[in-house]
N, C-alpha and C positions, 0 to 999 in steps of 0.2 A: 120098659120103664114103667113105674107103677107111680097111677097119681090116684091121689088120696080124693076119696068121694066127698062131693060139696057138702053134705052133711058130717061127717068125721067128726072127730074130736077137736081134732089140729084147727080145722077150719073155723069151728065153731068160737074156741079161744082165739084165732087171730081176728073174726069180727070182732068179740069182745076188745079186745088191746085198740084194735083200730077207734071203737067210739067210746072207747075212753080217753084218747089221746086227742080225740076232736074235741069233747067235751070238756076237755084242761087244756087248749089250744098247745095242744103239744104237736102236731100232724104239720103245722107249717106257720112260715111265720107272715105275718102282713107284707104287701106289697113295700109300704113305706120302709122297715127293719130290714127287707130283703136290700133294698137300695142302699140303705143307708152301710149295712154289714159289705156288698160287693163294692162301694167307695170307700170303705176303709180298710180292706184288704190291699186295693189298688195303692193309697196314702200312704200302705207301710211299706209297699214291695220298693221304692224310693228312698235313695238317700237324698233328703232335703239339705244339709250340713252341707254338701260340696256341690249342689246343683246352681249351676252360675243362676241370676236372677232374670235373665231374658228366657229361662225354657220353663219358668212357674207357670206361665197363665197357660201352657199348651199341657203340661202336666197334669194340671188340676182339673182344666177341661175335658180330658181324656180319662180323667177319672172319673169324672160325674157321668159325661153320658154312658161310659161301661157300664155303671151302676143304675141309671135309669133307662136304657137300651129295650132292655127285654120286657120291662113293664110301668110304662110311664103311663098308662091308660089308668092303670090301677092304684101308681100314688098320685094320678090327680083326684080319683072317684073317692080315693079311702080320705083325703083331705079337703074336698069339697072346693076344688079347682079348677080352673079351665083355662087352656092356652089365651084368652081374647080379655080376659080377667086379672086385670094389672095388678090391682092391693091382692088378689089369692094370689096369685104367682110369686109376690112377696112377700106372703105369709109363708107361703109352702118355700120359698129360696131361706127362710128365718129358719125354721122350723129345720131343715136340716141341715142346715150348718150348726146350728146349737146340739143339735144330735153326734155331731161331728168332736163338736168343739168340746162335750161330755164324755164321750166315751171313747175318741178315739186317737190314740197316739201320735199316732202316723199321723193327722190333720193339726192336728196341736203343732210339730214340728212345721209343717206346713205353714200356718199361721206366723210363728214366730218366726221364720225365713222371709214369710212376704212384707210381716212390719220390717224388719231389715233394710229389705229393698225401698220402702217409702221414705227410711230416714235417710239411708243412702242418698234418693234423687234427693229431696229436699234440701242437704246438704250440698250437693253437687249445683244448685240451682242460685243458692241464698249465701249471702255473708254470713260471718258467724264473729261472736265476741266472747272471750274465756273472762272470768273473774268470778272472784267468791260473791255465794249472792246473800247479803246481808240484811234486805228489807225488801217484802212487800205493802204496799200502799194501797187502802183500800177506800180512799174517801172521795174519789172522783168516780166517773159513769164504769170505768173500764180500771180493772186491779192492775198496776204498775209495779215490776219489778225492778230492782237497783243493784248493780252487783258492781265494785271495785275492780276493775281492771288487773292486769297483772301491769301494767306502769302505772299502779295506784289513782286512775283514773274513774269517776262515777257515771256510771253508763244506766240509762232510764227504756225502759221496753214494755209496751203495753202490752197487756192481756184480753185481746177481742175477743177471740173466739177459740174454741175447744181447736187442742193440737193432743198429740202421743204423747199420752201418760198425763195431763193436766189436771185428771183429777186429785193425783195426792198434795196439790197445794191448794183442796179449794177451802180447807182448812187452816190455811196461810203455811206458812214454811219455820217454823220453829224448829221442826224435826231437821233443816238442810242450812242449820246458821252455821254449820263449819263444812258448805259444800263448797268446791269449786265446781261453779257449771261451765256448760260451752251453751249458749241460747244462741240458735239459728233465726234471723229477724230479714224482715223485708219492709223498704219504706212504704207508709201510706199516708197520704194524705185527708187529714177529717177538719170540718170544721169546723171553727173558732168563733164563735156571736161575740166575745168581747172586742175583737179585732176584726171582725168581718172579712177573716182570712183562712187559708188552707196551709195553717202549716206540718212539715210533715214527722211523724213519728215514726218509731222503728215496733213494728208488730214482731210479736213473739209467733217462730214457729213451731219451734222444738226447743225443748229445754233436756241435757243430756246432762248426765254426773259425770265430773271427770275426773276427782280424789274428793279425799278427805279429812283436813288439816286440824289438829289438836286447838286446845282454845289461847296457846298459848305465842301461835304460829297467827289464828286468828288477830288476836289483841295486834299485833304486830303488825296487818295486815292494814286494820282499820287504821289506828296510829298513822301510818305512813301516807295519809291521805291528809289535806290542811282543810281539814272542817272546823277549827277548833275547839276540838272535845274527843273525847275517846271513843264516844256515840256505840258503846260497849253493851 
């Protein structure tokens, strides 16, 4: 077998290629990329769509540490992290999920399977009331919504604290005056200084669309209610 002498030609060209490739970080990739590429490999090999919702947190787990397995030394050093170091831990837990959530399919689907699941329990957990929702109120501590029942009833539901998807009404709800929602609510009690009392309201958990009705189905809708006015 004939091997070519360390000086050759051949040789001499493959250092060249080789510190050129270091010098254009083309020879290999970061610690962090490396993790981040063998977790999203793992996230595609998954069909998320038909995966019941009690095997997500064992899937996802077994995908992170495959991906951080063979060199979690190196995306703590490349991100300036230490296991005993709670806020880096979750900068670096930020940092690539967002790597995740940008560039990788597979985790995408993942995410939208596990929102699923929390609207799922939450539903499973809480009462729910349908009606088209026709006014947000924004002049008290907390934004109250109002939606018409489907037995033409007016249903009142506070807005305390951030739930799924609540930001596209922090603009108020003009865009959803012909929605029928389902708002998933749970009672709570706050207090009252006029009446030195605790009485209770129904907090918003989830708010879901559930159709779409023309304005003419709307007009209809309000009408049927004895407010006396069209309140149009």
């Amino acid at each position: 077998m004939f091997i070519a002498p360390l000086n050759s030609g051949i040789t001499k060209r493959l250092i060249v290629i080789l510190l050129w490739m270091v010098s254009y970080g083309l020879q290999a990739q970061t610690a962090t990329e490396e993790a981040l590429d063998k977790a999203c490999r793992c996230f595609k090999s998954i069909d998320f769509s038909t995966l019941p919702f009690d095997q997500l947190d064992t899937k996802t787990d077994s995908c992170l540490q495959e991906a951080l397995y063979t060199n979690l030394t190196g995306v703590l050093k490349e991100n300036q992290a230490t296991l005993d170091d709670n806020d880096a831990m979750f900068r670096l837990a930020q940092i690539i999920e967002k790597g995740l959530l940008t560039n990788c399919e597979g985790f995408q689907l993942f995410s939208k399977r596990s929102a699923e699941r929390r609207v799922a329990e939450v539903k499973k957990k809480h009462p729910s009331s349908i009606g088209l929702l026709y006014e947000m109120n924004t002049d008290g501590p907390f934004p109250v919504f109002k939606i018409i029942t489907e037995d033409y009833e007016v249903m009142e539901f506070l807005w305390i604290q951030e739930f799924d998807g609540s930001t596209r009404f922090m603009k108020g709800i003009k865009d959803y005056k012909n929605t029928v929602v389902e708002i998933v609510w749970q009672d709570v009690e706050l207090y009252d200084a006029a009446t030195q009392s605790y009485p209770f309201y129904k907090k918003v958990l989830l708010v879901e669309e559930v159709k779409i009705v023309d304005n003419k189905e709307r007009r209809a809708w309000m009408k049927a209610v004895k407010w006396g006015g069209d309140n149009d």
